[in-house]
N, CA and C of each residue as an Amber inpcrd file, in Angstrom:
protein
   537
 -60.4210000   1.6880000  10.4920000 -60.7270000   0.6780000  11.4750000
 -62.2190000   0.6280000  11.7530000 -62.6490000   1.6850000  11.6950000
 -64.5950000   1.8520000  11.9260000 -65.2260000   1.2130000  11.2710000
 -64.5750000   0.5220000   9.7530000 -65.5310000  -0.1530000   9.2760000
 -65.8620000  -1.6080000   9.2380000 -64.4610000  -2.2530000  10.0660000
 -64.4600000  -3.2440000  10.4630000 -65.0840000  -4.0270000  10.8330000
 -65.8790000  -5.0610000  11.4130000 -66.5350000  -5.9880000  12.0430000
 -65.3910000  -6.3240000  13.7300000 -66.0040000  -6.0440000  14.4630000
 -64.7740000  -6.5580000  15.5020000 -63.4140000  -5.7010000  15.9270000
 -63.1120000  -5.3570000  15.0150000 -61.7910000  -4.1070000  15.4220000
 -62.8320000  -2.9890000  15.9790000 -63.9330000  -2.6660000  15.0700000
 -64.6510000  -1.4560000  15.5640000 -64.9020000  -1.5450000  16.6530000
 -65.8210000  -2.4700000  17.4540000 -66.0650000  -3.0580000  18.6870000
 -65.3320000  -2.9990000  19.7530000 -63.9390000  -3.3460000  19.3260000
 -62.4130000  -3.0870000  19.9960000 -62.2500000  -1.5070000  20.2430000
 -62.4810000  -0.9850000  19.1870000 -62.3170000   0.2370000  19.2870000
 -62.4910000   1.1150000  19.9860000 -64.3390000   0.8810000  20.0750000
 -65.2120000   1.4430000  20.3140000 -65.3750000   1.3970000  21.8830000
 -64.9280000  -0.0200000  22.1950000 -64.8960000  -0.5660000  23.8090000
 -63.4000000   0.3250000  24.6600000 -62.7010000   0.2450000  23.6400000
 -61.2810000   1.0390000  24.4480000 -61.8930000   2.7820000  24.2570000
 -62.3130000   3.4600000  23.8990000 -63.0160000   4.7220000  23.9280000
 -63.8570000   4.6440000  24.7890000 -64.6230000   3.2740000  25.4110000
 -65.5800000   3.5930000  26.7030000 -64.8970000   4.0450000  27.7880000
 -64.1620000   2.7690000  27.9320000 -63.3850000   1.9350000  28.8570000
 -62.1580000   3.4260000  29.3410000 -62.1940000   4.6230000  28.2630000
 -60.8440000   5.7210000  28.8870000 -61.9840000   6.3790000  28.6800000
 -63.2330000   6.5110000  28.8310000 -64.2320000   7.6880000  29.0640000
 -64.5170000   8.8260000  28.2640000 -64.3000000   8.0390000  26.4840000
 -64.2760000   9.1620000  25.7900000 -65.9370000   8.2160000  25.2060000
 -66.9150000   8.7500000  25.6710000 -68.2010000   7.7070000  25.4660000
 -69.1150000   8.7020000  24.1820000 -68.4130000   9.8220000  23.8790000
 -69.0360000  10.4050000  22.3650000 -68.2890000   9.5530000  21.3710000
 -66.7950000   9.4780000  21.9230000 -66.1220000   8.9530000  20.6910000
 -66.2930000   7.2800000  20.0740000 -66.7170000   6.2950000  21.3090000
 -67.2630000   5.2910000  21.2170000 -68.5530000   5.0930000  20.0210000
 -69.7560000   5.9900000  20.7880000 -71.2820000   6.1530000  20.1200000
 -70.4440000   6.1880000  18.7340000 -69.4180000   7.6350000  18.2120000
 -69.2610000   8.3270000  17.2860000 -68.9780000   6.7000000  16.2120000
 -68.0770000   5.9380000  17.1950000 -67.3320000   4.5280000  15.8810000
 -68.5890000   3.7530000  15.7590000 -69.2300000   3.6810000  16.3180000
 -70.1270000   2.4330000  16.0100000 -71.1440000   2.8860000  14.8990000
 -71.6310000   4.6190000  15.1560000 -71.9250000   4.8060000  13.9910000
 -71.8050000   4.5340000  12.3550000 -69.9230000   5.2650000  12.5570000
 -69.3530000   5.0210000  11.6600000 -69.3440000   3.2880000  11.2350000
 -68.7050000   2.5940000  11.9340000 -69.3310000   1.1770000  11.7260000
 -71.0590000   0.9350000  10.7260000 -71.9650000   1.3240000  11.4090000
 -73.0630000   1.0540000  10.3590000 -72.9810000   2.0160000   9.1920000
 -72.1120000   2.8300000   8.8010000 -72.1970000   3.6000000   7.5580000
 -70.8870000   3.2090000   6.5930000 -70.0670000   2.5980000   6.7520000
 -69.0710000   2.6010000   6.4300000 -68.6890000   0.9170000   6.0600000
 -69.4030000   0.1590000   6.9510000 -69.0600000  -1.1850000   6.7010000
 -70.2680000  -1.9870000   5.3230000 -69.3900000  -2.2580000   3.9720000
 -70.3310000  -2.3190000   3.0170000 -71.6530000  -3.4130000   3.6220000
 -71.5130000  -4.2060000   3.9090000 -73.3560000  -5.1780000   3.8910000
 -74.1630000  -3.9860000   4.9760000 -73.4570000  -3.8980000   6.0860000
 -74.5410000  -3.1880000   7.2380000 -74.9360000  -1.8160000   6.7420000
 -73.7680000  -1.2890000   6.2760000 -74.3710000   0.2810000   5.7260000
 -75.4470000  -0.0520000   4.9120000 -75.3240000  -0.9480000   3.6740000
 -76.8880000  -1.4280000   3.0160000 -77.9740000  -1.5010000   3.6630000
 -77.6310000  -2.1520000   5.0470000 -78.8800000  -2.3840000   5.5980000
 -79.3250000  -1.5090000   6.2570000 -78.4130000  -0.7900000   6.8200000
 -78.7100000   0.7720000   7.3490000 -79.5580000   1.6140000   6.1190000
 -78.8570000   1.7210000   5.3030000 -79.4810000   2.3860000   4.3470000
 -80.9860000   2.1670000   3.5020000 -81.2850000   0.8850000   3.7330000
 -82.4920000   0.9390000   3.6180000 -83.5360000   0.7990000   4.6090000
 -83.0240000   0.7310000   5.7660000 -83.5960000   0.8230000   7.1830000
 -84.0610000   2.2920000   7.1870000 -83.4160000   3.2170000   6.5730000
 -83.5470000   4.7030000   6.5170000 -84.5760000   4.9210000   5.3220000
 -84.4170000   4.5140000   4.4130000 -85.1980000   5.1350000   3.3180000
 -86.5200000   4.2740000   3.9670000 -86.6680000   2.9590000   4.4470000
 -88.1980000   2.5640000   4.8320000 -88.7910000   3.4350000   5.6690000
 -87.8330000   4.0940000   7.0900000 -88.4290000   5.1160000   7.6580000
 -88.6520000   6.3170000   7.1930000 -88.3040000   6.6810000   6.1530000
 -88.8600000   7.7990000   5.7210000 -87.6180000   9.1370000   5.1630000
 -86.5750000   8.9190000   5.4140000 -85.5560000   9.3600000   5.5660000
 -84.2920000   8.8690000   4.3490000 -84.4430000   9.3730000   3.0020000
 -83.9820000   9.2000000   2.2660000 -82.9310000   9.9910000   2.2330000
 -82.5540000  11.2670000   2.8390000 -81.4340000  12.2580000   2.6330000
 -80.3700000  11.2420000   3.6010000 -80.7060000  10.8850000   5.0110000
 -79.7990000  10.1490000   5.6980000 -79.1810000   8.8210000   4.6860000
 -80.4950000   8.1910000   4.2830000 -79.8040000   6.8750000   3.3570000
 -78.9730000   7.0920000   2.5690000 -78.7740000   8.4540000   1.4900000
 -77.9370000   9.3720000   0.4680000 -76.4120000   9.4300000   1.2580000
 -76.8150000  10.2680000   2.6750000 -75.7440000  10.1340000   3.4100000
 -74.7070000   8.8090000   3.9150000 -75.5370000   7.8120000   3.9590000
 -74.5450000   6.6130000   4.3050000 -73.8930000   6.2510000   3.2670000
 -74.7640000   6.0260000   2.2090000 -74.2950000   5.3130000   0.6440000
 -73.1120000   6.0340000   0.6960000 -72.7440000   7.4130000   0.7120000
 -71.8620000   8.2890000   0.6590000 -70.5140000   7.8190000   1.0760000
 -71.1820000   7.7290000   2.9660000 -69.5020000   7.2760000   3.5680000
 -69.4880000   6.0060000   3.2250000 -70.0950000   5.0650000   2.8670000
 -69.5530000   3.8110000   2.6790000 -69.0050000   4.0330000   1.1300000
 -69.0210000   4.7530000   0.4270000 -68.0560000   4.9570000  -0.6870000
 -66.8870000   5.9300000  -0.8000000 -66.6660000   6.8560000   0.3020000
 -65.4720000   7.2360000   0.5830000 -64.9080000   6.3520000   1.3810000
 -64.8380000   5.3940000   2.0830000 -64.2430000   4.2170000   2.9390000
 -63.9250000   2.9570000   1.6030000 -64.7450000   2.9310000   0.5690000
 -64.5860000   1.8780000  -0.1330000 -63.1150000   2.5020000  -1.3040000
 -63.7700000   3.6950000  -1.8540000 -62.4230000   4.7890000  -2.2850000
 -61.1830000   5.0110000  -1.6280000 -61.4240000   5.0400000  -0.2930000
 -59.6760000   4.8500000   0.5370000 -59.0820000   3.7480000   0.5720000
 -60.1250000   2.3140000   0.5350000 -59.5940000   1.1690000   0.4210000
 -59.1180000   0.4900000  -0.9370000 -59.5670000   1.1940000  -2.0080000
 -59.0660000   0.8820000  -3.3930000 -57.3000000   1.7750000  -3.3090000
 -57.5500000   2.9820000  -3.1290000 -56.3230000   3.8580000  -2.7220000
 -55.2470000   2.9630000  -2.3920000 -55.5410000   2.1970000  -0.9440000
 -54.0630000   1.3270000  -0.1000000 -53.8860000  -0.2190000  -1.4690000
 -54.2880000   0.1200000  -2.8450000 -53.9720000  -1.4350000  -3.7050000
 -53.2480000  -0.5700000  -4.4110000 -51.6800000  -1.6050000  -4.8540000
 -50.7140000  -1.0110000  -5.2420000 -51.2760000  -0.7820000  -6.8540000
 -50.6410000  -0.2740000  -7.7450000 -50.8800000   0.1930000  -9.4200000
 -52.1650000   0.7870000  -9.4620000 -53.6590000  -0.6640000  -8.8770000
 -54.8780000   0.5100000  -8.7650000 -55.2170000   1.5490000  -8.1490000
 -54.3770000   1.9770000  -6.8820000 -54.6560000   3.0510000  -6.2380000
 -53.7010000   3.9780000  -6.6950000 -52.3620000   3.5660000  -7.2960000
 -51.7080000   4.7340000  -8.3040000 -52.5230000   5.2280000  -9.3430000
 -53.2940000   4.2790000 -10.3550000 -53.7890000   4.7060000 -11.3440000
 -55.1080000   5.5200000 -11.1660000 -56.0400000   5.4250000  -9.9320000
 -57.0460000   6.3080000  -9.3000000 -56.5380000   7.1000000  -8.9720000
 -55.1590000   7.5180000  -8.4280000 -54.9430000   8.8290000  -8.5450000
 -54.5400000   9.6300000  -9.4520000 -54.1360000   9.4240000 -10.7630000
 -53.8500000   9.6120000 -12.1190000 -55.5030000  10.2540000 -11.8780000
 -56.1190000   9.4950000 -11.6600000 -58.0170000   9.8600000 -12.3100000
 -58.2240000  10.9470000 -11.7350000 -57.6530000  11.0320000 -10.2720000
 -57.9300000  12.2380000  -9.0670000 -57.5620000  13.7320000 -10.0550000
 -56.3070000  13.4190000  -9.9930000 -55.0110000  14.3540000 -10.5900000
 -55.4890000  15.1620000 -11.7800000 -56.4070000  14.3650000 -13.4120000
 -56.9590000  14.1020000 -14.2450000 -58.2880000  15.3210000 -14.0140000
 -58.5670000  14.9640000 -13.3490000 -60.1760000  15.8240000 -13.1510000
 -59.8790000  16.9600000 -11.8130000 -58.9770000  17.4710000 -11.4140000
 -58.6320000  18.5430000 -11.2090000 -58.5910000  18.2710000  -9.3010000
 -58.4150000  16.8160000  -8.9120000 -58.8860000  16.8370000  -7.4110000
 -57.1910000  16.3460000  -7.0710000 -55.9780000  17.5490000  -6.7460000
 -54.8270000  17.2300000  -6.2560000 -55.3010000  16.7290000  -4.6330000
 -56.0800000  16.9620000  -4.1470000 -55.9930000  16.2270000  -2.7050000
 -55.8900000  14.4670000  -2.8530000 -57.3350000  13.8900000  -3.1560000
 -57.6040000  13.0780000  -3.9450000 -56.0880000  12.0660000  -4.5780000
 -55.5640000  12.9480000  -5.1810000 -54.1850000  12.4370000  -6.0930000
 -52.8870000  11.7270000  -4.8230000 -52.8750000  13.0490000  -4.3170000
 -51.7100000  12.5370000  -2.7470000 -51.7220000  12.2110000  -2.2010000
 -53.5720000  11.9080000  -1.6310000 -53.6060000  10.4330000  -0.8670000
 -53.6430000   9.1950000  -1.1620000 -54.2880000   9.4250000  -2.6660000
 -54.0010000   7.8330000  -3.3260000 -52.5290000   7.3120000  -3.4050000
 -51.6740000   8.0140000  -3.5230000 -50.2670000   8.0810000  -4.0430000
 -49.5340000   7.1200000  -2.7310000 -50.2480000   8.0230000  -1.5100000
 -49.3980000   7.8170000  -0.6190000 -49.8020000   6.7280000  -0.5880000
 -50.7210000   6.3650000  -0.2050000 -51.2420000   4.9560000   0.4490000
 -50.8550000   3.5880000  -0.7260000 -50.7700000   3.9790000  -1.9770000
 -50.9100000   3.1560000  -2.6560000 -48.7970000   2.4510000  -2.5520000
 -48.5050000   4.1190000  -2.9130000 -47.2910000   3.4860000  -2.6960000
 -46.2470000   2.9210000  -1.3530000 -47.2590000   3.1460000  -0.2840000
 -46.9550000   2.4510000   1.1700000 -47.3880000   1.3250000   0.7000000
 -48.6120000   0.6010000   0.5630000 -48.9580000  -0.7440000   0.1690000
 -47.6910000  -1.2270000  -0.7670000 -47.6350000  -0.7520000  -1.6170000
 -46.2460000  -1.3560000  -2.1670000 -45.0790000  -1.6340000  -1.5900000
 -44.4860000  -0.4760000  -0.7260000 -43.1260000  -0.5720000  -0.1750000
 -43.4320000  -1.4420000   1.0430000 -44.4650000  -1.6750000   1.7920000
 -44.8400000  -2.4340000   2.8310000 -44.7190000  -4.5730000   2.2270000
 -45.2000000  -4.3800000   0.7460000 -45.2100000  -5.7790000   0.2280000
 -43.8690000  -6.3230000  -0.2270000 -43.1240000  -5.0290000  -1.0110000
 -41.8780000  -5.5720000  -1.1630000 -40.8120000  -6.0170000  -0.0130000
 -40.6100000  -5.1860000   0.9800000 -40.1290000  -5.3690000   2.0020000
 -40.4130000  -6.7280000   2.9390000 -42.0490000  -6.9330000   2.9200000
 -42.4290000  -8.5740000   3.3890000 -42.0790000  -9.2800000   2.8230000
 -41.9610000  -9.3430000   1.3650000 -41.2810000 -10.2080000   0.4730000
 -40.1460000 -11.1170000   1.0210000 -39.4530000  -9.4960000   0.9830000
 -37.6920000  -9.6690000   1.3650000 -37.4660000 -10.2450000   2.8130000
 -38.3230000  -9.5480000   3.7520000 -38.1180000 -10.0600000   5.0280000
 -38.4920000 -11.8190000   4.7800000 -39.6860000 -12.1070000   4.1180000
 -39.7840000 -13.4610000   4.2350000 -38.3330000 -14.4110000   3.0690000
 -38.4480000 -14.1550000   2.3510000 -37.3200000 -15.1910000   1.9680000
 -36.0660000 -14.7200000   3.0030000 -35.8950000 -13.3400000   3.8340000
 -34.5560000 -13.3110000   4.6170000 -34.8880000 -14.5080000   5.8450000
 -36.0310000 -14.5290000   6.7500000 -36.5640000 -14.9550000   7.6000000
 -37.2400000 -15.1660000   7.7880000 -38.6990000 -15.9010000   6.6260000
 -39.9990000 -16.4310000   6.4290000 -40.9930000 -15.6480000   7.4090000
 -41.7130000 -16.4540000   8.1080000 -43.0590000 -15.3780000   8.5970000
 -42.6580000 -14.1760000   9.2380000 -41.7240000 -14.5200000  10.3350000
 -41.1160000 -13.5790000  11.0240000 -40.4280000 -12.3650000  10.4400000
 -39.5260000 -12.8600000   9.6470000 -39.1400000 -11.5820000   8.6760000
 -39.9800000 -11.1750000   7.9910000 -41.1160000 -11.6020000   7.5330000
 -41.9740000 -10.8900000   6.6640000 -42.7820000  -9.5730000   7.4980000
 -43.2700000 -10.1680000   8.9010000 -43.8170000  -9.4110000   9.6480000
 -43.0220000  -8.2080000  10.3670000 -41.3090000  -8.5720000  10.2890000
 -40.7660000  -6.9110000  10.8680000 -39.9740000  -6.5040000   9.7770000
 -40.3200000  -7.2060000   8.1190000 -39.8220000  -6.4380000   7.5290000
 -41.0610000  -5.3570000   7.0310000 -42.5540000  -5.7170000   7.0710000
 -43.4710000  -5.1930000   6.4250000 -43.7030000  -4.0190000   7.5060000
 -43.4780000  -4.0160000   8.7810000 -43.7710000  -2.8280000   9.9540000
 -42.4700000  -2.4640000  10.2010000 -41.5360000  -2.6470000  10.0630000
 -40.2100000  -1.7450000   9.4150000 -40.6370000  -0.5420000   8.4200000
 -40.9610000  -1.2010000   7.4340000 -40.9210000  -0.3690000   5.8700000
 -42.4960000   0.3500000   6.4460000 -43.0590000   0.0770000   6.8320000
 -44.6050000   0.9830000   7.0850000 -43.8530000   2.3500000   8.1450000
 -43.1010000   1.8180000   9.1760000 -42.8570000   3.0170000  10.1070000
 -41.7600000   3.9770000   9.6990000 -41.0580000   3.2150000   8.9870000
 -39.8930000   4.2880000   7.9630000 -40.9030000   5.1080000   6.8310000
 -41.8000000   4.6430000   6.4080000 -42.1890000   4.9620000   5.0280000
 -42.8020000   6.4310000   5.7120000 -43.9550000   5.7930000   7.1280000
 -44.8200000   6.8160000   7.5760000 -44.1940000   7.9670000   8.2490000
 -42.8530000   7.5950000   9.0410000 -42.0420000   8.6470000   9.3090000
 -41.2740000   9.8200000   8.4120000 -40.9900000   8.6130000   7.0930000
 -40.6690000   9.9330000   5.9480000 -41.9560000  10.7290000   5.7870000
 -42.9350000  10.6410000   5.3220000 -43.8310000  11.1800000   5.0040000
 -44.2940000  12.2740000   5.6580000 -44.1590000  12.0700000   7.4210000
 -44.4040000  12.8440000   8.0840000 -43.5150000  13.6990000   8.3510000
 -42.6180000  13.8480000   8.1890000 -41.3860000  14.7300000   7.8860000
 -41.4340000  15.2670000   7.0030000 -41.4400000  15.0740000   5.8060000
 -42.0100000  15.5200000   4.5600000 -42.9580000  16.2390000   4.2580000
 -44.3680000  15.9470000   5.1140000 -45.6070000  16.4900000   5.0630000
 -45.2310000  18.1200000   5.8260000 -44.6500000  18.1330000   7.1100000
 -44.7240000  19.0370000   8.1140000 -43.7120000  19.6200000   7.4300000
 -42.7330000  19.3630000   6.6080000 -41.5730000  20.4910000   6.1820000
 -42.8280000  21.2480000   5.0920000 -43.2560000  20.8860000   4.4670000
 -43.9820000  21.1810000   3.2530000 -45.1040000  22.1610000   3.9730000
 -45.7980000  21.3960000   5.4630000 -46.6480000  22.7270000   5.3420000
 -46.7580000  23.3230000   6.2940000 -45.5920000  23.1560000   6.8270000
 -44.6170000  24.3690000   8.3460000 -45.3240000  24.0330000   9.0500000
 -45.7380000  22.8910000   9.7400000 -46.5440000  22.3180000  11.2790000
 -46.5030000  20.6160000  11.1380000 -46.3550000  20.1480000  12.2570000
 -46.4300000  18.9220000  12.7860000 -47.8010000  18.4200000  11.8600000
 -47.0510000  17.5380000  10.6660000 -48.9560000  16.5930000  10.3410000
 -47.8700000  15.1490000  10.0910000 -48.3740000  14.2740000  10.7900000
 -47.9870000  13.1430000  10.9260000 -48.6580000  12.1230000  10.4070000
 -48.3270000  11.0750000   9.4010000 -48.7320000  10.6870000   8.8510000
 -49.4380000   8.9660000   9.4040000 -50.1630000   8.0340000   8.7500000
 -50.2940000   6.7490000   9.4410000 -50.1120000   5.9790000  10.6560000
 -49.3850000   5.4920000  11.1270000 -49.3150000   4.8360000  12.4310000
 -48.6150000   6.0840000  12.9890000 -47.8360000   7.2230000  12.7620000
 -47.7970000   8.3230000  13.5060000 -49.1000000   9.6450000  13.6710000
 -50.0860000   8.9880000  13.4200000 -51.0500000   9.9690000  13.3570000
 -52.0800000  10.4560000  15.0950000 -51.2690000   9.3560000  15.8480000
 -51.9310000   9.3480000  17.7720000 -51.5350000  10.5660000  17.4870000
 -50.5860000  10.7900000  17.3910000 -49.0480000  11.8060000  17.6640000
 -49.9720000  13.5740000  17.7570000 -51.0020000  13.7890000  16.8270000
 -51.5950000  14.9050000  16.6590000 -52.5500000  15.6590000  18.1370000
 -52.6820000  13.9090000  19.2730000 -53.4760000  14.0530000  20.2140000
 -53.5450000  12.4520000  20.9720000 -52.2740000  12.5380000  21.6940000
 -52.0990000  11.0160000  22.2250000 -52.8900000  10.6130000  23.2210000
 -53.7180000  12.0300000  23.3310000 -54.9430000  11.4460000  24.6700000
 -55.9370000  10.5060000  24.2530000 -56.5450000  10.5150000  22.9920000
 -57.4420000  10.5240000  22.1660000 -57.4360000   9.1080000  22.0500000
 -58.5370000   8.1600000  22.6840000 -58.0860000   6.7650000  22.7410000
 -58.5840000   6.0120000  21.5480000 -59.3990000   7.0470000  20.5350000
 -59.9220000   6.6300000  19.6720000 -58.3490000   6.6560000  18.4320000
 -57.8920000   7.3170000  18.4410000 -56.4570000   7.7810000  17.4550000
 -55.3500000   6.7630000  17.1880000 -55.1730000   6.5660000  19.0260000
 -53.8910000   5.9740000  19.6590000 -54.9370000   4.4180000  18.9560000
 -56.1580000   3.5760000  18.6040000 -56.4500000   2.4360000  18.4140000
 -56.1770000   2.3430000  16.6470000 -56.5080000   3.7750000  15.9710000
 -56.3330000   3.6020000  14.5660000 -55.2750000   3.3710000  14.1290000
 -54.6090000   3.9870000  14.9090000 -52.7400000   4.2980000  14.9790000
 -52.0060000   2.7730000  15.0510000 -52.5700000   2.1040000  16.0060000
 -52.2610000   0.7890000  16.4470000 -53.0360000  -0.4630000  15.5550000
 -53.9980000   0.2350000  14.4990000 -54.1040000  -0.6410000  13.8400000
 -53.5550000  -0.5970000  12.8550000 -52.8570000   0.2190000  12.1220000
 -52.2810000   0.4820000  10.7780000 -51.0140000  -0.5630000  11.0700000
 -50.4190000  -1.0720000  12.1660000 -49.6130000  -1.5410000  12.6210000
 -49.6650000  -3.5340000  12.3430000 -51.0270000  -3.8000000  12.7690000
 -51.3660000  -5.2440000  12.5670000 -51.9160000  -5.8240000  11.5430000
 -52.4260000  -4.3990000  10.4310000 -52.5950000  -4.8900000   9.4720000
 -52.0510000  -5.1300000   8.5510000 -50.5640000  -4.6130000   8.9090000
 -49.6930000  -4.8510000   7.6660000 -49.4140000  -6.2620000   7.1680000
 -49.6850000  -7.1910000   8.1500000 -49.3470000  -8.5280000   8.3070000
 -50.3560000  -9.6790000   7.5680000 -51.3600000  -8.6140000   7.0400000
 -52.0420000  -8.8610000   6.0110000 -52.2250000  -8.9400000   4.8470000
 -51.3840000  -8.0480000   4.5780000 -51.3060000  -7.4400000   2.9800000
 -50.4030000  -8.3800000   2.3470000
């Protein structure tokens, strides 16, 4: 959501607004490093001042944000994790996997919801299949590594105070209606 235009803002304003005002500063950051045109411009805003290790640093997160977003495309974010898997990075591999194959089960399901019930079904069949998918997972995840890790729109769940969490959480939710 940080790299957004406008959701960040949202974000960033509901983290004032419950008095978490590091975690606010913290998104908007992320916002200029993460969102591809502004991080550019960040990034050479940095190397003109003098500060080429910081510019190294943005280029960075705006290509692990651009890498998670190839991840959530169905076949290409399977086949990047083949690449993960390939060159010895199993982390890498299981998040592409997951995400890629949520993007999938999230599209087929809109599919179905829309020819069952056109927009409407598309939209509670695609956040149906996202909250089943993310609930298996998180069940799955925590049997596998003996503690509560909750996956996507269950991820507030780790710290529901956290107004920055409870907004990411709530966006994995509206964007399905996108895909």
């Amino acid at each position: 959501m940080d790299a957004y235009p406008g959701f960040s803002q949202l974000k960033s304003g509901v983290q004032f607004a419950f008095g978490d005002f590091k975690g606010a500063w913290q998104t908007q950051i992320n916002f200029t490093r993460q969102c591809p045109v502004i991080s550019q411009a960040r990034s050479a805003i940095e190397v003109a001042a003098g500060d080429p290790d910081a510019a190294l640093e943005t280029q960075i997160e705006c290509a692990k944000f651009l890498s998670r977003t190839v991840d959530a495309v169905p076949v290409v974010g399977h086949l990047k994790g083949f690449v993960h898997r390939a060159v010895g990075d199993e982390d890498g591999y299981v998040a592409a996997q997951k995400s890629a194959t949520r993007s999938a089960a999230i599209a087929a399901y809109s599919a179905i919801g829309f020819v069952a019930g056109g927009p409407a079904g598309a939209a509670f069949g695609g956040i149906g299949m996202a909250a089943q998918y993310d609930f298996t997972v998180s069940c799955i995840d925590s049997e596998n590594k003996g503690e509560f890790s909750p996956y996507g729109m269950f991820e507030f769940l780790e710290d529901p105070k956290d107004p920055g969490k409870c907004c990411d959480s709530a966006w994995k939710v509206p964007r399905l209606c996108r895909k």
